[in-house]
Backbone as CSV, one residue per row, in Angstrom:
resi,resn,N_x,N_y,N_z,CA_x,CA_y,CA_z,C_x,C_y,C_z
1,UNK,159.048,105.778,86.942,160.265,105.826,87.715,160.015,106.466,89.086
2,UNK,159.252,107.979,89.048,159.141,108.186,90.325,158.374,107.394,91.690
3,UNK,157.012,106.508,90.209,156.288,105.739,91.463,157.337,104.856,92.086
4,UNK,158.370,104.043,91.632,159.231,103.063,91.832,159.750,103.644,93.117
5,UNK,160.466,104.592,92.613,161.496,105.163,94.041,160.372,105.861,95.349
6,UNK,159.146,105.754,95.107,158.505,106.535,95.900,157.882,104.893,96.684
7,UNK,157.630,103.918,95.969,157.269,102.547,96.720,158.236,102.522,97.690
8,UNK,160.080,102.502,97.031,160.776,101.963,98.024,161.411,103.018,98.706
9,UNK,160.885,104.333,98.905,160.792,105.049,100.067,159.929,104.586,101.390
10,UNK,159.123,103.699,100.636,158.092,103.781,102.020,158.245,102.308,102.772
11,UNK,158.718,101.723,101.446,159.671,99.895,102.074,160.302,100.144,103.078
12,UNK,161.704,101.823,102.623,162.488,101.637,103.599,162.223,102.339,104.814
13,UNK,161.095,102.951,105.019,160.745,104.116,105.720,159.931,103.197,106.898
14,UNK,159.007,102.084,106.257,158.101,101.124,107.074,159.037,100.037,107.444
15,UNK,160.253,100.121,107.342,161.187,98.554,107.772,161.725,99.156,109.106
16,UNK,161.487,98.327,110.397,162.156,99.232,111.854,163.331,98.479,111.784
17,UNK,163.998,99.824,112.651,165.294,99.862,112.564,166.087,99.013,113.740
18,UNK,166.911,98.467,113.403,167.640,97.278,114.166,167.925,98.077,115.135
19,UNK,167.762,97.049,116.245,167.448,97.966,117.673,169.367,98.395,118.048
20,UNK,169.597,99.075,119.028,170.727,99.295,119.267,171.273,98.475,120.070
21,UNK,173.061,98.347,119.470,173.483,97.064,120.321,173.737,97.599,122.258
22,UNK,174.204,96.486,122.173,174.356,97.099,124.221,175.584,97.132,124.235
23,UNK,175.923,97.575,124.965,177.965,97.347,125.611,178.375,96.398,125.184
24,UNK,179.379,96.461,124.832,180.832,95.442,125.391,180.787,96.041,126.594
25,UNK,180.812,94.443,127.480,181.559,94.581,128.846,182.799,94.205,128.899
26,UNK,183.231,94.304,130.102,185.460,93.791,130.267,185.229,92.923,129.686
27,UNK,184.488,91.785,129.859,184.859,90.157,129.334,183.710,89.432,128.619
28,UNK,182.713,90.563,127.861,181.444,89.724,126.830,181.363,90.805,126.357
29,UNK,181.609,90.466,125.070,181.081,90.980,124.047,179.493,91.501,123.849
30,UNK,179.391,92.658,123.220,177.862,93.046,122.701,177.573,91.704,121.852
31,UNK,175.920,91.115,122.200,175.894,90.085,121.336,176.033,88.728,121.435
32,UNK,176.966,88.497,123.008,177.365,87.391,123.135,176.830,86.931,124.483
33,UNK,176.655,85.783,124.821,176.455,84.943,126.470,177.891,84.942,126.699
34,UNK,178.460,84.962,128.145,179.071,84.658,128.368,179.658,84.005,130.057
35,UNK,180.049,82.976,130.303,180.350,81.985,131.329,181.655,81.904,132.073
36,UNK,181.534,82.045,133.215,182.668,82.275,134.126,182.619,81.251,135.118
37,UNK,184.017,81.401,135.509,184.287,80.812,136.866,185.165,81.412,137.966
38,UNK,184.546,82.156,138.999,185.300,82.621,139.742,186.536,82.384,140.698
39,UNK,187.158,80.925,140.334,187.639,79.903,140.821,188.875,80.227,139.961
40,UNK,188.744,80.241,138.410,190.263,80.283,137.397,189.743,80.861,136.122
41,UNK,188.622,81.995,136.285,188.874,82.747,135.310,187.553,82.419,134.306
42,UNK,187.593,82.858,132.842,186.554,82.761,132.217,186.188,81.789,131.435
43,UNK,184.852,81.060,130.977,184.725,79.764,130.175,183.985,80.311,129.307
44,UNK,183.149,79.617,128.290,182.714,79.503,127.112,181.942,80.928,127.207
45,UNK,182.114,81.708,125.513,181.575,82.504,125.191,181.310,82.258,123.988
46,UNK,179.919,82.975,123.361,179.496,82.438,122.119,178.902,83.420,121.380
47,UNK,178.554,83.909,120.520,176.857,84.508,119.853,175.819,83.565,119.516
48,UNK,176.971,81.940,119.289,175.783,80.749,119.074,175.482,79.799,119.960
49,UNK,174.656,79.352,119.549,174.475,77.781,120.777,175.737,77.345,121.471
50,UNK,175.807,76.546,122.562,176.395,75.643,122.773,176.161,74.180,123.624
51,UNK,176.897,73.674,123.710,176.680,72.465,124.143,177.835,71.733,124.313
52,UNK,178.217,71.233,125.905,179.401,70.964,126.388,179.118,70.461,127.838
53,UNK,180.580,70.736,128.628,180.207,70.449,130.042,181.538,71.074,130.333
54,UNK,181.255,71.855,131.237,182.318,72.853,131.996,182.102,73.249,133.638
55,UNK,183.209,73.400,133.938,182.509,73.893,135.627,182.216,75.290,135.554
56,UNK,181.221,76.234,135.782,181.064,77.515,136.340,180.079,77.666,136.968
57,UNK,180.567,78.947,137.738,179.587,79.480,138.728,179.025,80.870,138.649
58,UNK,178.948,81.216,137.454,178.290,82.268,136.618,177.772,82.667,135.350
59,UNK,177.006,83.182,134.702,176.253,83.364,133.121,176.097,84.334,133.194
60,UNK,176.550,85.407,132.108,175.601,86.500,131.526,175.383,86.395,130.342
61,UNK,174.136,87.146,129.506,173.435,87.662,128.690,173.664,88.784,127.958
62,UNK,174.686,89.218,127.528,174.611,90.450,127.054,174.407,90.598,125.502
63,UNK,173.374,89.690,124.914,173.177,90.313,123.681,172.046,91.085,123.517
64,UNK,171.787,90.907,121.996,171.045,92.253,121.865,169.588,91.953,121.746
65,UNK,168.480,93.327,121.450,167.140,93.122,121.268,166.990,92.297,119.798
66,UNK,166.266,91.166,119.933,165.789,90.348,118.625,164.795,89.522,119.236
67,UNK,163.413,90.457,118.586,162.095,89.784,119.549,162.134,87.542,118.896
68,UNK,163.009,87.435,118.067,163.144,85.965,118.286,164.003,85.266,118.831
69,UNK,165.132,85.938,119.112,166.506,85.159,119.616,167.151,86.002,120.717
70,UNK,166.651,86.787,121.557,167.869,87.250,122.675,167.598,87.484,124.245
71,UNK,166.677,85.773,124.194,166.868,85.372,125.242,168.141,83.891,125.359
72,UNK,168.811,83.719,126.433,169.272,82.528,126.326,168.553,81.382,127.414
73,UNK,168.514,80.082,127.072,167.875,78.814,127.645,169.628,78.390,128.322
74,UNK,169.731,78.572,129.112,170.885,77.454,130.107,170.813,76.421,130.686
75,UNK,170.671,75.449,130.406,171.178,73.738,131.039,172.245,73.663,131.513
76,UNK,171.646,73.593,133.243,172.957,73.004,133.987,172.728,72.013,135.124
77,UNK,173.563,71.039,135.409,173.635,70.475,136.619,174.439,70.867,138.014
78,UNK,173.585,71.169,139.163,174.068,71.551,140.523,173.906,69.995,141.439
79,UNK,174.445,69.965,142.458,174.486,68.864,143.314,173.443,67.267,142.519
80,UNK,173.885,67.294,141.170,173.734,65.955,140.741,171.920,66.165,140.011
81,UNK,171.525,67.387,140.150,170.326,67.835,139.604,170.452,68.392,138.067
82,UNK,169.448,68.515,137.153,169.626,69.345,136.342,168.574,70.505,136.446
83,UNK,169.199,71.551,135.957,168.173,72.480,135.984,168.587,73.690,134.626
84,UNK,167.074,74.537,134.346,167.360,75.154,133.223,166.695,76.590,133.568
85,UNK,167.226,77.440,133.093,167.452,79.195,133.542,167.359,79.724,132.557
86,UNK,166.020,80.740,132.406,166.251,81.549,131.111,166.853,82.918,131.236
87,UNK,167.574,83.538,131.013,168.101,84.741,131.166,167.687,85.714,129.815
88,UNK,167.525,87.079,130.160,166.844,87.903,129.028,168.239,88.699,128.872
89,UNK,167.995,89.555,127.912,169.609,90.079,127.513,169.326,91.483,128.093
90,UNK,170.867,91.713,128.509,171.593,93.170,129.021,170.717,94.422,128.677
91,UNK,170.290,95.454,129.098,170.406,95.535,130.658,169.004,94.780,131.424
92,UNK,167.907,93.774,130.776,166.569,93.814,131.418,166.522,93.987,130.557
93,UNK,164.305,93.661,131.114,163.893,94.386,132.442,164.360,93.237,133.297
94,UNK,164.287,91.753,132.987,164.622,90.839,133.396,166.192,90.786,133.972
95,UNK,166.095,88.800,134.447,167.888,89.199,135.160,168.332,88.425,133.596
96,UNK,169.930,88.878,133.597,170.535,89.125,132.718,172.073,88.276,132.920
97,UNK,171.863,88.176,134.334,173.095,87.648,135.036,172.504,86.074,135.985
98,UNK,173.546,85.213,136.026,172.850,84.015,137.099,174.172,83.435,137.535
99,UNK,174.194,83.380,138.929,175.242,82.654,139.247,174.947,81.570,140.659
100,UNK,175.324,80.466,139.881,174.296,79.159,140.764,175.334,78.879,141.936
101,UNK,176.492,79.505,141.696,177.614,78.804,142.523,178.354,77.790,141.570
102,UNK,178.941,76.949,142.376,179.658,76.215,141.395,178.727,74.878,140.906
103,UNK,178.969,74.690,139.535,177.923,73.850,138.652,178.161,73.884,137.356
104,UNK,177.954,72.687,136.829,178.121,72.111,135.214,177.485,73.030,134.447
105,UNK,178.019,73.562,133.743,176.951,74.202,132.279,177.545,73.340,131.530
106,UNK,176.161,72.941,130.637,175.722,71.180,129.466,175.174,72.189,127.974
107,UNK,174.692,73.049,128.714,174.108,73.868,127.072,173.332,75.084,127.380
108,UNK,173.544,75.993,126.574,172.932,77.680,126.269,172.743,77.184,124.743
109,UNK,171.342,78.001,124.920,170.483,77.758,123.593,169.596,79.628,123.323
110,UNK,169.946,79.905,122.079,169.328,80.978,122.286,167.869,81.247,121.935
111,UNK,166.741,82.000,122.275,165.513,81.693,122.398,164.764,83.019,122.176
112,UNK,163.416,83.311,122.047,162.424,84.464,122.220,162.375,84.330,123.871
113,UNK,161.332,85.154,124.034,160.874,85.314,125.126,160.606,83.928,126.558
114,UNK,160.937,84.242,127.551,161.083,83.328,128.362,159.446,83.367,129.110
């Protein structure tokens, strides 16, 4: 019995600890991407994928550390181009924030490292 509880002392002792979340900001959630338009206000927010077509002229990143998932991949089209932006999550070291001006977001995909 004691070896038992003394194994899963060291299971739980050797398992790292889920990193700490970041802020809630005014308008994104800890955890979440979230898409604006400075024109009429705020668009799609998620913790998951998406995939759509909306006008904005801003993205943030504010989720959390997960060395597999907390970067986001953004697909968007500007003046009839497409283009794709990886953003790393809140605060850095990377940018965290992108604002192309005004332009289609088609899809945020969340990702490891950019």
């Amino acid at each position: 019995m004691a070896a038992s509880l003394t194994f899963a002392a060291v299971l739980v002792a050797g398992a790292s600890a889920p990193a700490q979340a970041g802020p809630d900001l005014q308008y994104c959630k800890s955890g979440f991407w979230c898409a604006y338009n400075w024109g009429y206000g705020y668009g799609p927010r998620s913790e998951g994928n998406w995939t759509g077509d909306v006008e904005f002229t801003g993205i943030m990143n504010n989720g959390n550390y997960d060395p597999w998932r907390d970067h986001i991949q953004v697909g968007y089209v500007k003046d009839g181009q497409w283009h794709t932006r990886c953003l790393h999550y809140n605060p850095g070291p990377g940018d965290w924030q992108f604002e192309p001006g005004v332009a289609r977001l088609r899809s945020v995909t969340w990702r490891g490292e950019c």
